[in-house]
SEVEX-693353 format. One record per residue: residue number from 1; residue in three letters; x, y, z of N, C-alpha, C in turn. Coordinates in Angstrom, 1 decimal, m for minus. Layout:
nr | rest | n_east | n_north | n_up | ca_east | ca_north | ca_up | c_east | c_north | c_up
NUM | Ala | X | Y | Z | X | Y | Z | X | Y | Z;
...
This chain:
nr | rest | n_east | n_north | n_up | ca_east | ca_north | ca_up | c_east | c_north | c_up
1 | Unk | 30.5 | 81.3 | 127.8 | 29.1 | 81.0 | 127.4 | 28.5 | 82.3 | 126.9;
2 | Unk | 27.7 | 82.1 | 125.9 | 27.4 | 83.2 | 125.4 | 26.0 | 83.9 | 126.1;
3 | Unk | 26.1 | 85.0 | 126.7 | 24.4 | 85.1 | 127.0 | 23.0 | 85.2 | 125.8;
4 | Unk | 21.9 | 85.3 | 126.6 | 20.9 | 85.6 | 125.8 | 20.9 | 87.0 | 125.4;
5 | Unk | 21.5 | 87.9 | 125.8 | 21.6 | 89.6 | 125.0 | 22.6 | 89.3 | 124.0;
6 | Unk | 23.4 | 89.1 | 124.2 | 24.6 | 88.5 | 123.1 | 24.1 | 88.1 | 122.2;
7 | Unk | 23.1 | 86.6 | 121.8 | 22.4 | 86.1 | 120.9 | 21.8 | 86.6 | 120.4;
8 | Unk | 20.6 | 87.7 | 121.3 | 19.5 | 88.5 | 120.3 | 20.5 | 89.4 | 119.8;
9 | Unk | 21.6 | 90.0 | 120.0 | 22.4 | 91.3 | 119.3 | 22.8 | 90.5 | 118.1;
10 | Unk | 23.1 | 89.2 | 117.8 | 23.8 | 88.7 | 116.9 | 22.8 | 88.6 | 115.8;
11 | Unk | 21.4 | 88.2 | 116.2 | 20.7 | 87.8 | 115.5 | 20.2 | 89.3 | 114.8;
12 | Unk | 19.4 | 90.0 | 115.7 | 18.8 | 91.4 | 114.9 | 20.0 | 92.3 | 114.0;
13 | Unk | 21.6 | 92.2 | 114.4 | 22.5 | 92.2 | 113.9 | 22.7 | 92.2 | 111.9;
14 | Unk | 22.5 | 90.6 | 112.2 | 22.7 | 89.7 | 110.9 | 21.5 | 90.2 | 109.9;
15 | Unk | 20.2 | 90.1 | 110.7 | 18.8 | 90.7 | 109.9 | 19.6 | 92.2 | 109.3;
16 | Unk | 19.9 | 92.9 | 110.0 | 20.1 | 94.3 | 109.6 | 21.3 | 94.3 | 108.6;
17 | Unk | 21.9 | 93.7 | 108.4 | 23.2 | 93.7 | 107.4 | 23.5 | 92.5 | 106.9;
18 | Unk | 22.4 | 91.8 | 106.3 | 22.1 | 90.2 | 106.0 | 23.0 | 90.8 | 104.9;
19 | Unk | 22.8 | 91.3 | 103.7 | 22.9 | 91.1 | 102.6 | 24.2 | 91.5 | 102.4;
20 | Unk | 25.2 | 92.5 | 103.1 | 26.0 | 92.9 | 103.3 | 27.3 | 91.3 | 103.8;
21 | Unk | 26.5 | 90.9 | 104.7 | 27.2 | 89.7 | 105.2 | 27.1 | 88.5 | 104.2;
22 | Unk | 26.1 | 88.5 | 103.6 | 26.2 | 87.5 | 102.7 | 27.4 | 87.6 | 101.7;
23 | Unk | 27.1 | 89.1 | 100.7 | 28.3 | 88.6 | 99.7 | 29.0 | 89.0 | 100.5;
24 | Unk | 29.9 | 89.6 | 101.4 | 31.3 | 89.1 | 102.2 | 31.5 | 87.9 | 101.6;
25 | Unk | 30.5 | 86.8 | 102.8 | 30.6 | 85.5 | 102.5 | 31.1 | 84.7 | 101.2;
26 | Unk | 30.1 | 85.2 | 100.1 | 30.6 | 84.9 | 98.8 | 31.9 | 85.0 | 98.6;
27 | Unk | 32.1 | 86.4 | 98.7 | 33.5 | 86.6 | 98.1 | 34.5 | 86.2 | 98.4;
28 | Unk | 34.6 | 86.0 | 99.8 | 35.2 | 84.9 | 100.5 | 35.5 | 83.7 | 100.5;
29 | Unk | 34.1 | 82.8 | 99.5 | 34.6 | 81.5 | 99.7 | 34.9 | 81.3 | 98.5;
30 | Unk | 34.9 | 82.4 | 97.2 | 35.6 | 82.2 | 95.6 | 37.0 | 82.4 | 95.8;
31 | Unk | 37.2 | 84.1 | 96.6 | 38.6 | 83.7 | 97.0 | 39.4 | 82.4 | 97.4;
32 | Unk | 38.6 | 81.7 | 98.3 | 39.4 | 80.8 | 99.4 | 39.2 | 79.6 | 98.2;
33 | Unk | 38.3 | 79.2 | 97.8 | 38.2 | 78.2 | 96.7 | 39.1 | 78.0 | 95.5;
34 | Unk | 39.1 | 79.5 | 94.8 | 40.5 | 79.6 | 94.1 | 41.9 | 79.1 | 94.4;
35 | Unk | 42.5 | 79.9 | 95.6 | 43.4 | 79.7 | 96.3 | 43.7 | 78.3 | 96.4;
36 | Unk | 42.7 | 77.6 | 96.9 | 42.8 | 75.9 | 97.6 | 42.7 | 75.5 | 96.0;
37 | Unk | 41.9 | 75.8 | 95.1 | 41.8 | 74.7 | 94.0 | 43.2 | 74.9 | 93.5;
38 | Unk | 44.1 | 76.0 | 93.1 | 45.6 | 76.7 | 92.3 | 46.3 | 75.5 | 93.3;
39 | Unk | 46.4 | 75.4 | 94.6 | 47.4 | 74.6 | 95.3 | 47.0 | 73.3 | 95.3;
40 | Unk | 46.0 | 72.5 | 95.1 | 45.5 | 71.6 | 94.3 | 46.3 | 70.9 | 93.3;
41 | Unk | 46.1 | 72.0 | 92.4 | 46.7 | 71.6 | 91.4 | 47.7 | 71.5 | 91.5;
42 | Unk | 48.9 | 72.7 | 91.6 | 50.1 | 72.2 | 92.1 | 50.4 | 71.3 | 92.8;
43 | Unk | 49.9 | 71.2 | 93.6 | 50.0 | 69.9 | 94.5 | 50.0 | 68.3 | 93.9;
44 | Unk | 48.8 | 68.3 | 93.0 | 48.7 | 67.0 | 92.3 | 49.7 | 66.9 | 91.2;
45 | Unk | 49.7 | 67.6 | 90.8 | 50.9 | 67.6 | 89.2 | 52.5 | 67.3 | 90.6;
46 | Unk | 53.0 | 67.6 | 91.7 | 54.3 | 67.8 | 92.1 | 53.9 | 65.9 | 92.9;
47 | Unk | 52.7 | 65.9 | 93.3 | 52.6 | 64.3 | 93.4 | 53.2 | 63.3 | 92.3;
48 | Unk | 52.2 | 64.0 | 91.2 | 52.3 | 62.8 | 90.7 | 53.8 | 62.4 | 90.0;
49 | Unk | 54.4 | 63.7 | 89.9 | 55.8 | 63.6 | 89.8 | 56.8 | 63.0 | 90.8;
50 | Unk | 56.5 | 63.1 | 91.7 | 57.2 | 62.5 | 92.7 | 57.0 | 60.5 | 92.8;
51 | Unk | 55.3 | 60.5 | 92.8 | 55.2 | 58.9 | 92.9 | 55.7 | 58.2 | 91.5;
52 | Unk | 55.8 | 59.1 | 90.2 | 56.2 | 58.3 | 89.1 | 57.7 | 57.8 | 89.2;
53 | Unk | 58.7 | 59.2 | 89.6 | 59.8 | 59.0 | 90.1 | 60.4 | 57.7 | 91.0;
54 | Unk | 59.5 | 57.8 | 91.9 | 59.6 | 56.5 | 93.4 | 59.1 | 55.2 | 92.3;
55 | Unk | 58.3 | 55.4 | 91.5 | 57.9 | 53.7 | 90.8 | 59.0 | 53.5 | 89.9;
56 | Unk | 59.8 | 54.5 | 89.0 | 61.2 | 54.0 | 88.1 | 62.0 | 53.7 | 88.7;
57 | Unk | 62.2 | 54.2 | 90.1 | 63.6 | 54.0 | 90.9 | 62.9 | 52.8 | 91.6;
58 | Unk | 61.8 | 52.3 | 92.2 | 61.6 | 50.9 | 93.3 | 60.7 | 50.1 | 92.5;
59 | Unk | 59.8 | 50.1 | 92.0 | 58.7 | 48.9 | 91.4 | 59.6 | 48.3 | 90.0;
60 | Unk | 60.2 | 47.1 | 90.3 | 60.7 | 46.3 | 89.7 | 59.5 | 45.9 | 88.1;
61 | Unk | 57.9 | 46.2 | 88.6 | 57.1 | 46.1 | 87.2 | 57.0 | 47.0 | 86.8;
62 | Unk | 57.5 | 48.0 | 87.2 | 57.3 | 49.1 | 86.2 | 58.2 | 48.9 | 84.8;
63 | Unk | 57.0 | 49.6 | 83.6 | 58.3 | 49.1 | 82.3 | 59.5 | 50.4 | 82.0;
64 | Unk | 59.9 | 51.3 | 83.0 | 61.1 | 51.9 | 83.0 | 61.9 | 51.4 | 84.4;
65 | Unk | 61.7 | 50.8 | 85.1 | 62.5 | 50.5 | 85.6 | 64.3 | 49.8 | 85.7;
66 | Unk | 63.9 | 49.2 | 84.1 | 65.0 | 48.7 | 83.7 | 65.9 | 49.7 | 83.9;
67 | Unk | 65.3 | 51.2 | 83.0 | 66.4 | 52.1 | 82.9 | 66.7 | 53.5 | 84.0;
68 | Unk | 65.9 | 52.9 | 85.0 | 66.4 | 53.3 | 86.5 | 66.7 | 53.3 | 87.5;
69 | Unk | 66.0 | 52.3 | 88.2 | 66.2 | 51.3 | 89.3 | 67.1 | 50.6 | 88.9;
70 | Unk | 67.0 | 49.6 | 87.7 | 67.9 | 48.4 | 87.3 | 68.9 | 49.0 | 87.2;
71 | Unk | 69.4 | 50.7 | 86.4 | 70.8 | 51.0 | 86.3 | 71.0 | 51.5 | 87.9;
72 | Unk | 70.6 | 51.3 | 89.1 | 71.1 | 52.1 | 90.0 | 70.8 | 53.6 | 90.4;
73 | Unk | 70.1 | 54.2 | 89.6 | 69.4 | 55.3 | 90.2 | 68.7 | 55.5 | 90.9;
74 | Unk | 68.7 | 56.5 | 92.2 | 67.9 | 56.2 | 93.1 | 67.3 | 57.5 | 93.6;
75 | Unk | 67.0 | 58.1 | 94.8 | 66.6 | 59.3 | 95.3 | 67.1 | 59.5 | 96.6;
76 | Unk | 66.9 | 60.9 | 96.8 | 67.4 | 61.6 | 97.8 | 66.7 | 60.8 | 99.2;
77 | Unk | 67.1 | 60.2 | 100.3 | 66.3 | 59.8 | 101.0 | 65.2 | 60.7 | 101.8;
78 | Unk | 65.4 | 62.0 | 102.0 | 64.4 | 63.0 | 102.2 | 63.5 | 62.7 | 101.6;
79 | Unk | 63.4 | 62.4 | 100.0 | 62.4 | 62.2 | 99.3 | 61.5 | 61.0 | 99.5;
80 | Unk | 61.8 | 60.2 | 100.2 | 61.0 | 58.8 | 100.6 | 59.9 | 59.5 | 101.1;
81 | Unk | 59.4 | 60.7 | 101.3 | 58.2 | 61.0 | 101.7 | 57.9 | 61.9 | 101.2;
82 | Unk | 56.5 | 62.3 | 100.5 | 56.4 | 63.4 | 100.1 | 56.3 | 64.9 | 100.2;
83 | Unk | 56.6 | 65.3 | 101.8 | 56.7 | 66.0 | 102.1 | 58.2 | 66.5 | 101.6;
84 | Unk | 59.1 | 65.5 | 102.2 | 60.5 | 65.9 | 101.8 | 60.7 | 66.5 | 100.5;
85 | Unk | 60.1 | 66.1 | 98.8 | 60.4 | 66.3 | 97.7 | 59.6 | 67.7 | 97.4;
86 | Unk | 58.4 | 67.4 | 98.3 | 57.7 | 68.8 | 98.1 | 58.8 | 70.1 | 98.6;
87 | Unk | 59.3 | 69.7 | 99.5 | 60.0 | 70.9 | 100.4 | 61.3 | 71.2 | 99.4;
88 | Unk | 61.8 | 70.4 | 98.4 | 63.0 | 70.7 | 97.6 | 62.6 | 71.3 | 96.5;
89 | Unk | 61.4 | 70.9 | 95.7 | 61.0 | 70.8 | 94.1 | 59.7 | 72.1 | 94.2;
90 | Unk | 58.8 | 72.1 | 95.0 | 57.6 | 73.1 | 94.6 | 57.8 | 74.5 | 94.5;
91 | Unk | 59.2 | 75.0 | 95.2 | 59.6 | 76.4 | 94.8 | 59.4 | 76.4 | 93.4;
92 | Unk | 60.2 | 76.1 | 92.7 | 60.6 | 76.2 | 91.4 | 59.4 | 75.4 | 90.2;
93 | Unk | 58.3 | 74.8 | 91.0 | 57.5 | 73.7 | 90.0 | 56.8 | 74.9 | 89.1;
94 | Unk | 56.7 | 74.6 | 88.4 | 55.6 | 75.4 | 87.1 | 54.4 | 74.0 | 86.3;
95 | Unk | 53.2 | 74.3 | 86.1 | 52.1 | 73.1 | 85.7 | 52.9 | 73.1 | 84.2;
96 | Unk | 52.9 | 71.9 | 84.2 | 53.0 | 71.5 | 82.2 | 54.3 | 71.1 | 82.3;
97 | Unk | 55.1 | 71.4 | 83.4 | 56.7 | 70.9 | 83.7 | 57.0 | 69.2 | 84.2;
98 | Unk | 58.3 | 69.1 | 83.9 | 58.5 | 67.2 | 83.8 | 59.5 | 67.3 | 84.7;
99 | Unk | 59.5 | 66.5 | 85.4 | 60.8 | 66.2 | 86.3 | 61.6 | 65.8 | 85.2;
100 | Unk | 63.2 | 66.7 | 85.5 | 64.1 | 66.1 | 84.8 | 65.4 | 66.2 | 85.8;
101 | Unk | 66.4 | 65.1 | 85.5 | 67.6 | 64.7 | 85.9 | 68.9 | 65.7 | 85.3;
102 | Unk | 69.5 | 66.4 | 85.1 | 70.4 | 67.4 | 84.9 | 71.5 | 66.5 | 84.2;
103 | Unk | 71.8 | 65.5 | 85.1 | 72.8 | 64.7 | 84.7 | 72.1 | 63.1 | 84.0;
104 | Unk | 72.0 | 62.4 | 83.3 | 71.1 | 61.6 | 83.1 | 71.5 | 60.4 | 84.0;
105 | Unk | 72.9 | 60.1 | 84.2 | 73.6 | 59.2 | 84.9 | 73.5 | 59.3 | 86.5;
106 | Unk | 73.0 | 60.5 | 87.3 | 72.8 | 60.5 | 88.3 | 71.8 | 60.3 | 88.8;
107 | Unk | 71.9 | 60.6 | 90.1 | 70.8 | 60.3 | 91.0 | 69.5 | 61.3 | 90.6;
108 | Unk | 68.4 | 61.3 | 91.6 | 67.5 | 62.4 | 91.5 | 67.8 | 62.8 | 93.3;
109 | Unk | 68.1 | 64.6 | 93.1 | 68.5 | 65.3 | 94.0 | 68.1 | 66.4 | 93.6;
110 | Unk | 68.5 | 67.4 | 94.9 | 67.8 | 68.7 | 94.1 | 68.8 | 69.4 | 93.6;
111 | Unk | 70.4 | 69.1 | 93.7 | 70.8 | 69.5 | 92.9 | 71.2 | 69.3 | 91.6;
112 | Unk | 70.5 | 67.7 | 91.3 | 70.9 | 67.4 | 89.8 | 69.2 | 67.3 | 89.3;
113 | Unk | 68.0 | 68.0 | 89.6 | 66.9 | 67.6 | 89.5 | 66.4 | 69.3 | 89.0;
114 | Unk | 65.3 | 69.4 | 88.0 | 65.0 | 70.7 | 87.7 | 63.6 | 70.2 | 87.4;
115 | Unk | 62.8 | 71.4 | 86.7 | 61.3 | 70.9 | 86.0 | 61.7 | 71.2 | 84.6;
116 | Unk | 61.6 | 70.7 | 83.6 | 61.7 | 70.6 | 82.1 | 60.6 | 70.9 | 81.1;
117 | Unk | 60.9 | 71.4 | 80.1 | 59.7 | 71.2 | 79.2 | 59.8 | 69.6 | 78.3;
118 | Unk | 58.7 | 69.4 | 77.5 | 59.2 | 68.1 | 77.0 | 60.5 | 68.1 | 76.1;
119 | Unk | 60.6 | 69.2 | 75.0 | 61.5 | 69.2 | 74.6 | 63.1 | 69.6 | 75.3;
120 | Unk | 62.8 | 70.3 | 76.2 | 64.3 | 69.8 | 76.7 | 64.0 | 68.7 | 77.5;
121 | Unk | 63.8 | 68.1 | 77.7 | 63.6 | 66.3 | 78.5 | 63.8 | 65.8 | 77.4;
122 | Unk | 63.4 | 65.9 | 76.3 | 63.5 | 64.8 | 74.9 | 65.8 | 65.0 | 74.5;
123 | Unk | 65.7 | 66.6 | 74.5 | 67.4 | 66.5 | 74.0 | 68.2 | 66.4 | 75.5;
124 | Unk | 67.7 | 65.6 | 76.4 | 68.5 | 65.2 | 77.7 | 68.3 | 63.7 | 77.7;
125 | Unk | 68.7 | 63.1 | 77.0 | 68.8 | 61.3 | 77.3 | 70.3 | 60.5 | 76.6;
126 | Unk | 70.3 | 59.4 | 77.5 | 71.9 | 58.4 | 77.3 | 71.6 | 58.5 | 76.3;
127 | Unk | 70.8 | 58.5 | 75.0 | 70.7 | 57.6 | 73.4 | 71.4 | 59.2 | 72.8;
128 | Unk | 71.2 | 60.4 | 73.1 | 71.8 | 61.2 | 72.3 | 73.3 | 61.4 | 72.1;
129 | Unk | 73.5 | 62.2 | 71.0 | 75.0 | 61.6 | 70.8 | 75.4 | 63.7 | 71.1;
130 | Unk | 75.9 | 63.6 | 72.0 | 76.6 | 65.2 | 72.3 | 77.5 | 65.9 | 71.2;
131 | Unk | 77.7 | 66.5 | 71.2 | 79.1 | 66.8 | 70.3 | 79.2 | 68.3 | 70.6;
132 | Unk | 81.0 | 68.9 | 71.0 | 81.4 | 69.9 | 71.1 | 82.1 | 70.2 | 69.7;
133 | Unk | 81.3 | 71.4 | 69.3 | 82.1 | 72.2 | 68.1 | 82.1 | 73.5 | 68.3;
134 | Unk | 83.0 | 73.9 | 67.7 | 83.3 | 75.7 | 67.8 | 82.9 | 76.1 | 69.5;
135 | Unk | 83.5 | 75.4 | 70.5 | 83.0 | 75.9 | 71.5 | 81.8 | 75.5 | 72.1;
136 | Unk | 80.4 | 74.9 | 71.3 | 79.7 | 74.4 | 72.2 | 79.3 | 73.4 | 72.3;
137 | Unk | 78.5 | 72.9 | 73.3 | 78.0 | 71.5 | 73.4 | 76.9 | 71.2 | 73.4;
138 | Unk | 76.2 | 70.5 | 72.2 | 74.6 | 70.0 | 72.5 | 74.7 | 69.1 | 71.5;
139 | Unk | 73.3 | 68.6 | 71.5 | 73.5 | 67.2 | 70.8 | 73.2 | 67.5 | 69.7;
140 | Unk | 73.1 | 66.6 | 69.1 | 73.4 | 66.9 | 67.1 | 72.3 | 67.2 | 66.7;
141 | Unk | 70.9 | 66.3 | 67.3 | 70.0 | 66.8 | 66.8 | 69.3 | 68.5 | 67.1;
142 | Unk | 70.0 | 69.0 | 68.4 | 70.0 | 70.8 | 68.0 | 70.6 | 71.7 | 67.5;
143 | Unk | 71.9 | 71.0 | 67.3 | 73.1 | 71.8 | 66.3 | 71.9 | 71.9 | 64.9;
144 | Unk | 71.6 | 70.2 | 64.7 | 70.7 | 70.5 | 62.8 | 69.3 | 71.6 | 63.1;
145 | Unk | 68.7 | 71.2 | 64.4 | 68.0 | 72.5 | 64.3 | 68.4 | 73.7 | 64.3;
146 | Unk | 69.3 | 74.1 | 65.1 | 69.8 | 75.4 | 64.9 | 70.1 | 76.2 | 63.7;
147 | Unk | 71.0 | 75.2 | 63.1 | 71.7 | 75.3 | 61.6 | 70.9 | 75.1 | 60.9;
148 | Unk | 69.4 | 74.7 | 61.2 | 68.3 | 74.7 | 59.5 | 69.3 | 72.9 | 58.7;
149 | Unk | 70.1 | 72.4 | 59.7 | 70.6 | 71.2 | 59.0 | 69.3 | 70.2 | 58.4;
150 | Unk | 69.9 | 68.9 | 58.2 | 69.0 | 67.7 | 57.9 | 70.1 | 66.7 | 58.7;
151 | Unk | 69.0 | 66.3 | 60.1 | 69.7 | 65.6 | 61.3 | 69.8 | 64.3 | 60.5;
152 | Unk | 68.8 | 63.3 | 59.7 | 69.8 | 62.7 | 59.4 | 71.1 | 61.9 | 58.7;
153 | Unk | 71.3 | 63.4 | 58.1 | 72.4 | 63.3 | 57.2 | 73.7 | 63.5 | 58.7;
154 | Unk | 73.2 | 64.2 | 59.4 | 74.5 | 64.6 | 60.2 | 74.8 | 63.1 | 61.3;
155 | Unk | 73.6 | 62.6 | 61.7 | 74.0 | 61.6 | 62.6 | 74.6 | 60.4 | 61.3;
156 | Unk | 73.9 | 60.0 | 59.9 | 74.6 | 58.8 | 59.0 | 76.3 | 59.4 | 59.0;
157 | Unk | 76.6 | 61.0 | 59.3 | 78.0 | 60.6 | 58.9 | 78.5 | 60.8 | 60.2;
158 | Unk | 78.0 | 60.8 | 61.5 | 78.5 | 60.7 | 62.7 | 79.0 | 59.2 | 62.9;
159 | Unk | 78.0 | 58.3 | 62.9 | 78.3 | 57.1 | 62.9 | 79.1 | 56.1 | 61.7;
160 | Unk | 78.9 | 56.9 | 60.6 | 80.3 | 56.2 | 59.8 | 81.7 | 56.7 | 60.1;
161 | Unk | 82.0 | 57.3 | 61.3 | 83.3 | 57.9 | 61.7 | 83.9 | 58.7 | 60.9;
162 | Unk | 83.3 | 60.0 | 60.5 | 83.8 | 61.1 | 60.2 | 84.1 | 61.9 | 61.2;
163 | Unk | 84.9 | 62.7 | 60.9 | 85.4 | 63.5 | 62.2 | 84.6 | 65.3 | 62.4;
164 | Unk | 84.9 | 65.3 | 63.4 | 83.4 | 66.4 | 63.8 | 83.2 | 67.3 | 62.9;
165 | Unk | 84.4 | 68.1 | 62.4 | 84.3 | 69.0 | 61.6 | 83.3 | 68.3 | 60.4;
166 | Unk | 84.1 | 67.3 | 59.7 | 83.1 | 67.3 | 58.3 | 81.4 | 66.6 | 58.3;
167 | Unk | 81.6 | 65.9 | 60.1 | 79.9 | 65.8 | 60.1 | 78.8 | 67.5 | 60.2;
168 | Unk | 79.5 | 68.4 | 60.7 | 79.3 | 69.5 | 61.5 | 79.0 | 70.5 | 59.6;
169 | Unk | 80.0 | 70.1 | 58.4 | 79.8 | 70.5 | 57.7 | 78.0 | 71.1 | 56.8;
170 | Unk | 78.6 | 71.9 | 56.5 | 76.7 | 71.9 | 55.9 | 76.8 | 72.0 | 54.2;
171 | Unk | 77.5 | 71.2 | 53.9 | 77.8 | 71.0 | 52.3 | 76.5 | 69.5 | 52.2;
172 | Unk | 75.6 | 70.6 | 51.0 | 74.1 | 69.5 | 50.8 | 74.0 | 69.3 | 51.9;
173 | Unk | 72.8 | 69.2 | 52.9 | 72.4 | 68.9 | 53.9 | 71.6 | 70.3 | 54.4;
174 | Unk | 70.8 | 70.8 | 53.4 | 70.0 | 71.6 | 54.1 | 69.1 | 71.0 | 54.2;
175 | Unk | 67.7 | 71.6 | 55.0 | 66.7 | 70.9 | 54.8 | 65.5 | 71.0 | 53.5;
């Protein structure tokens, strides 16, 4: 229990270094406000990543579910709570990043699971067509960027069954 000398010391105290104590205060709660809004955010962006993930793999109305849940992809059971996904994915989360699948055919794990930009999410999907030439592997439409090509001259003669080399060629097909 506090006494009554205690109280008056507290009070004539505060009078004597009010202003002192005040901006403390301030500075205090912009710091601590900062802090909490920055984890906020992270926080909501790693949500909402996580419940979109849980709606393609379980809510049968969702309109990607066809091509996740329906093909069998599913999640790490740790992840059934958000705690669990938090504890695998928020080291590494960065704002403006997409959950992406490493493997497109796998599950979501943390070791087949990263944060992406859109464009690497865009050249990571089943519809692209891979191709290894001279040693490397990416899909056609980065080889034509790379090479200043025109993608789609290279994907018309991929699918008329030319063989890699002469789709890979850059005779006409600049852009």
């Amino acid at each position: 229990m506090i006494t009554e000398n205690k109280k008056r010391y507290n009070r004539e105290y505060y009078r004597e270094n009010k202003e002192q104590i005040d901006a403390h205060k301030k500075v205090w709660r912009v710091k601590n406000w900062t802090r909490i809004h920055q984890e906020n955010i992270q926080r909501r962006g790693l949500y909402n990543a996580w419940s979109a993930m849980k709606a393609r793999c379980n809510r049968e109305t969702s309109s990607q579910y066809k091509d996740y849940g329906g093909r069998g992809i599913t999640y790490h059971p740790q992840w059934e709570g958000f705690a669990g996904f938090r504890q695998d994915m928020a080291p590494t989360y960065q704002k403006g990043m997409t959950l992406d699948r490493i493997d497109v055919n796998g599950n979501y794990t943390s070791d087949n699971c990263r944060w992406a930009t859109r464009k690497e999410q865009n050249n990571n999907k089943r519809k692209h067509i891979m191709v290894n030439y001279q040693g490397e592997k990416m899909t056609l439409a980065q080889y034509a960027d790379q090479k200043g090509l025109n993608f789609g001259s290279l994907r018309s003669r991929y699918y008329r069954g030319m063989s890699i080399e002469k789709v890979m060629s850059s005779k006409s097909l600049r852009k």
